[in-house]
N, C-alpha and C positions, 0 to 999 in steps of 0.2 A: 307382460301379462301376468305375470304369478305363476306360482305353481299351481295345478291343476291335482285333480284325485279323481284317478280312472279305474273302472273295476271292471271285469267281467261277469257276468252273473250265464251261467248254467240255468236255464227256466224248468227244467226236473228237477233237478236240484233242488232250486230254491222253492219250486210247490211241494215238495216235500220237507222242508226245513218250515216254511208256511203253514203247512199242516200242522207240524209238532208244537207249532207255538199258537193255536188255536184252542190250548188249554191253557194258555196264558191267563185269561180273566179268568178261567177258575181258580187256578192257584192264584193269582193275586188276592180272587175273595179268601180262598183258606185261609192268607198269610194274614189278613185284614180281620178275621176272626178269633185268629194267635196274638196277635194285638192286640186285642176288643178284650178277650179273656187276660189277657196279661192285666191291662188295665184294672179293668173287674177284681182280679185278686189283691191289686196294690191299694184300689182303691178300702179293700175290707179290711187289711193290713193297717191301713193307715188312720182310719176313723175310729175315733177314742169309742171305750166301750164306757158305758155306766155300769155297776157293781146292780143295778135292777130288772128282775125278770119281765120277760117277754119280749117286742120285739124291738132292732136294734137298728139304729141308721146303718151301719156299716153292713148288715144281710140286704141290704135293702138296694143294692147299687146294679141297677139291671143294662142291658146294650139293647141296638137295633142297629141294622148296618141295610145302610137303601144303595140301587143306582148300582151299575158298573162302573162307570166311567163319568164322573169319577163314583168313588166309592163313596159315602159318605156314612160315618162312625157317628152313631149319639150315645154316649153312656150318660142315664139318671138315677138320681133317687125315686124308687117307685114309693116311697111313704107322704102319706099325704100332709098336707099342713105342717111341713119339718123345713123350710124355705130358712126361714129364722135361723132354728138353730144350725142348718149345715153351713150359712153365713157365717155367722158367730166360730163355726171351729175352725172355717176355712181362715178369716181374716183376726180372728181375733176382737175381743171386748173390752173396755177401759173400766175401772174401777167403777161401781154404778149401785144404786137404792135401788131395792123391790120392798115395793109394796101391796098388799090387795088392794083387786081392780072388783070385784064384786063382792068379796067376802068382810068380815071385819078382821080377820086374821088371817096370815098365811101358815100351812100345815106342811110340814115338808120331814121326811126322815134325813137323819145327820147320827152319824158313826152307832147304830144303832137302834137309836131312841125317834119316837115321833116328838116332832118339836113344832109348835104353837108360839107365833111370835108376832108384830106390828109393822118388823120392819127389817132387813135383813142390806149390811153394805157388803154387797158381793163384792170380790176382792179383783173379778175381770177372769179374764178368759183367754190362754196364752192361743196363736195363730198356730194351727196346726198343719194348714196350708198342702192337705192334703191332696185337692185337685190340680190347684199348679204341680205339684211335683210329679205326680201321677200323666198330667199333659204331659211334660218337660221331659218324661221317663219314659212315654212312649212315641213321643216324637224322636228322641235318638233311638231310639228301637225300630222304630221307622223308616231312618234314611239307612241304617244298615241294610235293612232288607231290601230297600228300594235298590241299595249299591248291586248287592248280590243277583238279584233279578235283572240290572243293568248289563250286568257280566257276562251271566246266564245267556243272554239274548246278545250279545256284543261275539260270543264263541258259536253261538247256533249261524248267525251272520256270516260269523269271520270262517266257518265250513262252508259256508252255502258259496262260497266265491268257486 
């Protein structure tokens, strides 16, 4: 028949060990918050800034965190119509022509100077792949915490016997 796994369980005991862990989902949301923020800061870390004032893809990277159970994390960009370029830095651009699309000229500032040109071969755009690493960074950051919360609740168990 196999070995079996028998325990006794103490019922004061364990509603009292029950109780202590009915802040379980709260701290799980805190931890999912430390997360969310963690995220948040790598992601502002990691998105190229331009040398031009005002406002910046990389201020722009906001959270919302729904549901208990499970939790669910969404980090975006709150800037509107930047779809394009936060493609572009995340994967990278190949060598490519701009030209105007309404103008006769395109106007653009370069190492100080305003420059007026017809046609411009941008030389591409290296992958800066800053949301993967940003997943990848808080997904192992993730299962840590999930271990320790594992633990956490494996000792609160392993008293309640």
């Amino acid at each position: 028949m196999g070995e079996a796994i028998s325990f006794k369980v103490d019922w004061k005991t364990w509603n009292a060990k029950l109780k202590k862990l009915n802040g379980l989902p709260t701290h799980m949301r805190v931890m999912s918050k430390s997360l969310t923020i963690f995220g948040i800061e790598k992601l502002r870390q990691g998105t190229p800034r331009s040398k031009l004032s005002g406002d910046h893809l990389a201020d722009a990277w906001e959270f919302a965190i729904r549901g208990m159970s499970p939790i669910h994390i969404q980090i975006y960009n709150s800037m509107r119509n930047k779809e394009d370029i936060l493609r572009i830095l995340e994967f990278g651009s190949p060598q490519h022509a701009i030209e105007p699309k309404e103008k006769k000229c395109l106007r653009f500032e370069w190492r100080g100077k305003i420059v007026f040109t017809k046609h411009v071969e941008h030389p591409g755009t290296r992958d800066y792949a800053m949301i993967a690493q940003t997943r990848a960074d808080m997904m192992s950051r993730f299962v840590r915490l999930r271990e320790m919360v594992v633990k956490e609740f494996a000792k609160e168990v392993e008293g309640a016997r």
